[in-house]
Every structure is written in C-alpha cells, then in structure tokens.
C-alpha positions in Angstrom: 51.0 86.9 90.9 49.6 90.3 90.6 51.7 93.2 90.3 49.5 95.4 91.9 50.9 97.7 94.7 47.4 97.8 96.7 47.7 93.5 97.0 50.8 94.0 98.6 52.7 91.4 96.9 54.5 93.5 94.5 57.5 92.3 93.7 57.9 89.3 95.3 60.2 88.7 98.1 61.2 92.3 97.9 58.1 93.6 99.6 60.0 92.2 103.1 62.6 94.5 102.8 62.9 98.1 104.0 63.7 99.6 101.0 60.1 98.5 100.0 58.3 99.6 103.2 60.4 102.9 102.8 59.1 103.6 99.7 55.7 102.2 100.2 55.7 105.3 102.7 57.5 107.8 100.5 54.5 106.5 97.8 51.8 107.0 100.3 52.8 110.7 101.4 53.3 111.5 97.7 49.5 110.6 96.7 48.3 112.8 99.9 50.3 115.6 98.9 49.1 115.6 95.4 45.6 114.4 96.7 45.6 111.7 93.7 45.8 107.7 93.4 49.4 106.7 93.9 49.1 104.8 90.9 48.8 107.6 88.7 51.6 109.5 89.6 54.8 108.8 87.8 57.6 109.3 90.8 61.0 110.0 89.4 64.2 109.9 91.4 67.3 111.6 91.1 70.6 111.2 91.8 74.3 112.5 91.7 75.0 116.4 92.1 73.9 119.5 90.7 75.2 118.7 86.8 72.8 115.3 87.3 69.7 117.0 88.6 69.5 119.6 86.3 70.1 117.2 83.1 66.7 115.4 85.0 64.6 118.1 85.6 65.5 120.0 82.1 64.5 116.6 80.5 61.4 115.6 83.1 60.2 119.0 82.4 60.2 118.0 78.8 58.5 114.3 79.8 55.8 116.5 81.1 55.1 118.6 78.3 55.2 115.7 75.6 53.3 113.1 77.9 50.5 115.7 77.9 50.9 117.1 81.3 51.0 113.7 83.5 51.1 114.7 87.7 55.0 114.3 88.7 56.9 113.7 91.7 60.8 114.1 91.4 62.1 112.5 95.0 65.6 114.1 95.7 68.0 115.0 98.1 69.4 117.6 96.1 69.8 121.3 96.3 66.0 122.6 97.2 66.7 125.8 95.1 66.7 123.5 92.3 63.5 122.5 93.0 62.7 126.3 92.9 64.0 126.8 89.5 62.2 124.2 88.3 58.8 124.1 89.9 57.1 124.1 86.5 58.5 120.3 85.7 57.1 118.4 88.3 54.0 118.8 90.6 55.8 118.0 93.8 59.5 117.8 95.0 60.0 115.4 97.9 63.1 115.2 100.3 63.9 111.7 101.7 66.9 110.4 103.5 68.9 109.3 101.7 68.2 106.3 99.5 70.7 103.6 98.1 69.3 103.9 94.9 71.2 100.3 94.0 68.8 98.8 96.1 66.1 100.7 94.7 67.1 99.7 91.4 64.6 96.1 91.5 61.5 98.2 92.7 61.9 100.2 89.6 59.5 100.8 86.5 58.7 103.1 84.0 55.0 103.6 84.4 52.8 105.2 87.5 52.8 104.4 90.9 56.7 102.9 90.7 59.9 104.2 91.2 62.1 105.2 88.8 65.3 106.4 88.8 66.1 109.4 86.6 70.4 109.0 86.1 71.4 106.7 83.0 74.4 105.2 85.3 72.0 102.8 86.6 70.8 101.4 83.5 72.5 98.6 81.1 74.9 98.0 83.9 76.0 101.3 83.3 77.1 100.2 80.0 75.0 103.0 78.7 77.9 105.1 79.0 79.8 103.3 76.3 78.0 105.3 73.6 80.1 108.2 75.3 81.4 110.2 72.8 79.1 109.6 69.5 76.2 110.5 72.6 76.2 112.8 75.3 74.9 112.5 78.7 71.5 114.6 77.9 71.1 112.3 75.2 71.4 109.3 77.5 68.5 110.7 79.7 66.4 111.1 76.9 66.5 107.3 76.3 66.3 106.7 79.9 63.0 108.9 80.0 62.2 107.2 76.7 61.8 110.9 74.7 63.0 111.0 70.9 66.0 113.0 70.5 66.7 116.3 70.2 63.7 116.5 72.4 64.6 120.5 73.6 65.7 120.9 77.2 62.7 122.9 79.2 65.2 125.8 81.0 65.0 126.6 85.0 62.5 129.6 85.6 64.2 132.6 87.9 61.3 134.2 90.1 61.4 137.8 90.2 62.0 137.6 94.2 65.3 135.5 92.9 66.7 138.2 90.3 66.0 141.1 92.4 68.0 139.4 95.6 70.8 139.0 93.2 70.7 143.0 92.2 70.6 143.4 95.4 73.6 141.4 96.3 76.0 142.3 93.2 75.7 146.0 94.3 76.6 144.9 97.7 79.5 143.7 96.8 80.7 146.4 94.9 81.2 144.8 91.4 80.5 146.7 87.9 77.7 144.8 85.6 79.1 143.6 82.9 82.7 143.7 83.6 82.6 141.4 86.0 83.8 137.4 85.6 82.1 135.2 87.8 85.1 132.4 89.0 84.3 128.7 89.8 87.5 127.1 89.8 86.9 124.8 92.6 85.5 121.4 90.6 84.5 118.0 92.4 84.1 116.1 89.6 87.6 116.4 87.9 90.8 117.5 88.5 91.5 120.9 89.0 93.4 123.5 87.9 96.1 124.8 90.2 95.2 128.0 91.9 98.3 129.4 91.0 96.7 129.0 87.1 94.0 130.6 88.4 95.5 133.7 89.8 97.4 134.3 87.0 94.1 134.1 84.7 92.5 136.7 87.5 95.7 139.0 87.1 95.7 139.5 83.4 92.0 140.1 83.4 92.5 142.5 86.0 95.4 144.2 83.8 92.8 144.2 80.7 89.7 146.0 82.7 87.8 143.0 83.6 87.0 142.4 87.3 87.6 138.5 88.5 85.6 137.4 91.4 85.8 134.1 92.9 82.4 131.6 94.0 83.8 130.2 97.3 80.8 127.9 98.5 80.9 124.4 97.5 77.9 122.2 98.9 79.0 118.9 98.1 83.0 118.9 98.7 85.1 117.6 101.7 85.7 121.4 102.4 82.3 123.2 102.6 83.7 126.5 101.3 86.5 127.5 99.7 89.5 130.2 99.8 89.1 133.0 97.1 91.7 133.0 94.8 94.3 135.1 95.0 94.0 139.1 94.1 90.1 138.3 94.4 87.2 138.6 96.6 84.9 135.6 97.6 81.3 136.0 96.7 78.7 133.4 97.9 75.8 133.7 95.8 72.8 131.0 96.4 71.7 128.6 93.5 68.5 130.3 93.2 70.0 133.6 92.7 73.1 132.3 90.2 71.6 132.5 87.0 71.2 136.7 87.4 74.2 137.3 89.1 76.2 135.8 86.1 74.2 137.8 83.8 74.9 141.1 85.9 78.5 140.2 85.5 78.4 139.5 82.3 81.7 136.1 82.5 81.4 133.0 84.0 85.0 131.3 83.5 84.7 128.0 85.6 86.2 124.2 86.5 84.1 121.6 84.2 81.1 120.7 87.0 77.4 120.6 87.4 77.5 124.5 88.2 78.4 125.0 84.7 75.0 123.4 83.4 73.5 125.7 85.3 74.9 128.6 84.1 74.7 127.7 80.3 71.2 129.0 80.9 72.6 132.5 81.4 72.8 135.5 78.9 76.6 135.4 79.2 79.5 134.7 78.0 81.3 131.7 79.6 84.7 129.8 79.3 84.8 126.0 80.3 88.0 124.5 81.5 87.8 120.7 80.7 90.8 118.3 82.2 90.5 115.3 80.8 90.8 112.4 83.5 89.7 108.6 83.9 86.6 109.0 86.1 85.3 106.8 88.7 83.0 105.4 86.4 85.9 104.5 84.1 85.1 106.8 81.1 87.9 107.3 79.1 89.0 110.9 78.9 87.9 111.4 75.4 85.1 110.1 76.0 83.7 111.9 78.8 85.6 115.1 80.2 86.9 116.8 77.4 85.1 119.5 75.0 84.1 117.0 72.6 83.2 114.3 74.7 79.4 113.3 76.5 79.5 115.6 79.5 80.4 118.8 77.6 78.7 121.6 78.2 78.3 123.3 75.0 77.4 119.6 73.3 74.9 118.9 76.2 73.1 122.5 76.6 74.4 124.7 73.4 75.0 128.2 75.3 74.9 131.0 73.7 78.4 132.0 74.2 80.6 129.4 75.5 84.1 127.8 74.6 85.4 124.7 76.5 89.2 124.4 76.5 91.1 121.0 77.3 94.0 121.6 79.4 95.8 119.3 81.5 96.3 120.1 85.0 100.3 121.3 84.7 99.8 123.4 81.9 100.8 127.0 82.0 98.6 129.8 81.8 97.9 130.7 78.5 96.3 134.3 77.5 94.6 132.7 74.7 92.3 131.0 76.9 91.0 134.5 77.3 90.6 135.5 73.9 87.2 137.1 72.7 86.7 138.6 76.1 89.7 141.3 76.2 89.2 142.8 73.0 
C-alpha cells in the first residue's frame, strides 16, 4: 500500500477518523498559505506551555538553519507573541483548535508533508525522560528533532516596536532601570513558594535599595491573574514585550516555569527558585525540578547571570538567596 497522502490511503484505517480529516485540512491550508506542495513542508507541532514552546522553536530554529533552510510550519495553540519572537524559525505559525496530540501521535513522521510532534513526552512511551538527569530536556528535543548535540539554541528576536512598548511601559509605571527586580512567584508547574516567603524576599530588597515588583498575569492557571505580592505593585507586561522590560529592570527573581526560559535570553541578572516535587509525569525530584536536574534553567539555556536555588516549600526566608545582588 502506498504511503502517499495524495492516494488517500495513508495510514490505513486511520484515514476514517477525524483526526485524519482534521489534519488533512490543517495540511491543505498550510500548503496555500506557503503557496508550496504539502509534501514539502515539514509541519511541526507543539505542545505544553510556554517553557515547552520555547525549547521547540529555539531548537526548530536551529533544524532550520542546519537542514539548509527547509519551509516550516510550527501548528500551535500557544502564546501568538511567541510566534512573534520567533518568526525567523519557521515560515508559518498556524492556530488550530485544540488537538489531542495522543491521537495524533499514529499520523506522525519525521519527513515532509506529515505531522510531527515537537515535545519529547510523546516519544519512547515517554520513557525518554528517564535519561533525566545525565540529559536535560533541550537535549531530549534535539534527539527528537534528530540534531547532534550541543547543537546551539537560535534565541527569540525582539522587534524594535516590542522594546520600545516596553520603554514605554516601565516609565509608566514609575520603576528605576536597573534597580528594579522583576517578580514571578506564581509557578504552574511546581509547587510554590508561600507568599509570605515572597514578601519577606520583597521587604529586604526594598531595605537594601532594590525595587521588587510583581508579574501578576498568568495565561494558563486556574486564576487568570494574580494578587501582587505584598509591599509590591502588579505589573502586566506582554510576552512580546518581557524580554526588555527585564533588561530595563535589570533582576528577574522567579518560581521555576516556562517564563523563566524566556527570560534566560535577557541581559540580566536572574535568581531561579527550584522546589523539588514528583511531577505528573512521575520524574523524580532529582531528576527533573531541581538545579541540577533536566529542566533547569541554567543547564538547559546557560544565562549569563543566573543561580537556581533548591528550597523546599516550608523553608524560611533566607537573605543568602539574595546574595550577589545587594552588594
């Protein structure tokens, strides 16, 4: 039996389903929009939250680049101002309703003109994940996109329009560049620190000249924005325009999540707060949330300036946590 798509009897019994016919449509528009045979375009899909999507375009960016410059199509639901930031990796971002990618998962292959989903989760029965520590989750992806390691990450681009909004909205707010620390407490992906730990971090930064603020939107929680912490204002600062208001302020101090990839793009000097906890997927907390295990930030994207701290969710505040930034 051929495998061909235009015979219509790829693969098998599955092209009676509606996954099939859904993305038999989703294949179609792509191929109009990029004016080109279906068959040569290689579709990507992503999945999970922000942390997941910027792993897959950082390393699809680089799939580009080493696969000479091959026409892309990332398919996600995800945050479009990630799709800004990283126009230069793919030729075409395309929303879709949402897709149960485990019934997907039997369309998929890696070549043109098939699906293919982008998240090492999916793969090995998810046993991937078992070379969590030695690997790390950046390093998964580049087996799943089949790129050597070490293959470098290709960074998000900031337009002009973006860093000039975000001027515009730091002065607004009233904060001083450079003095300024940029709070993300509010994690979805682990536990999280108490805001009572959180305040009292705030108040000794404000005692040593340093000016705490606190991101209050969260996009993919139960509650769609948060409460500032206390002693702090809320600032609500777009994904397209993060990047150079973290720089402006000069800290980032935030709950381990995918915000935190993000921002190890920034000039800045950022502090981590890991608490290690069995996940859903069942990763061990050495393994995977903790500073040395596979979804560290500084292991996964090397910032410039960046310490991760394990603490577990009762522990005190501790002033050492702040060390580097208050002297």
């Amino acid at each position: 039996m051929s495998d061909d798509f235009r015979d219509g009897n790829y693969p098998g019994l599955y092209r009676l389903g509606s996954t099939y016919q859904h993305w038999m449509g989703v294949r179609g528009q792509i191929g109009d929009l990029l004016k080109l045979d279906p068959a040569h375009i290689w579709c990507f899909f992503l999945g999970g939250h922000i942390g997941d999507h910027v792993s897959g375009l950082t390393l699809i960016g680089a799939f580009k680049r080493l696969r000479n410059n091959p026409p892309i199509a990332v398919i996600s639901t995800g945050p479009p101002d990630l799709h800004v930031l990283f126009e230069h990796c793919a030729n075409a971002f395309v929303g879709s309703s949402p897709w149960d990618l485990t019934t997907l998962y039997p369309l998929t292959r890696f070549q043109p003109g098939f699906p293919f989903i982008a998240e090492p989760h999916f793969y090995a029965d998810g046993r991937l994940l078992d070379l969590f520590p030695a690997c790390t989750f950046n390093d998964l992806m580049r087996f799943t996109l089949r790129l050597p390691m070490h293959t470098p990450l290709v960074p998000p681009i900031v337009p002009a329009a973006a860093r000039d909004l975000a001027d515009r909205l730091f002065a607004t707010y009233g904060l001083a560049p450079d003095r300024t620390v940029l709070l993300a407490p509010y994690s979805n992906s682990a536990p999280r620190m108490p805001v009572a730990w959180w305040a009292e971090a705030a108040d000794y930064m404000k005692q040593h000249g340093l000016l705490p603020v606190t991101n209050v939107p969260n996009h993919y929680g139960i509650v769609k924005r948060e409460e500032p912490i206390p002693g702090t204002i809320g600032v609500d600062v777009p994904l397209l325009q993060i990047i150079p208001f973290i720089e402006r302020a000069g800290f980032f101090m935030a709950s381990a999540q995918g915000l935190c990839d993000l921002a190890s793009f920034t000039r800045a000097r950022l502090k981590i707060i890991q608490t290690p906890a069995h996940f859903i997927d069942g990763i061990a907390p050495e393994a995977g949330g903790s500073a040395a295990g596979g979804y560290s930030v500084v292991r996964n994207f090397a910032p410039a300036d960046c310490h991760e701290f394990d603490l577990r969710t009762d522990a005190p505040f501790d002033r050492s946590v702040l060390h580097g930034w208050l002297d």
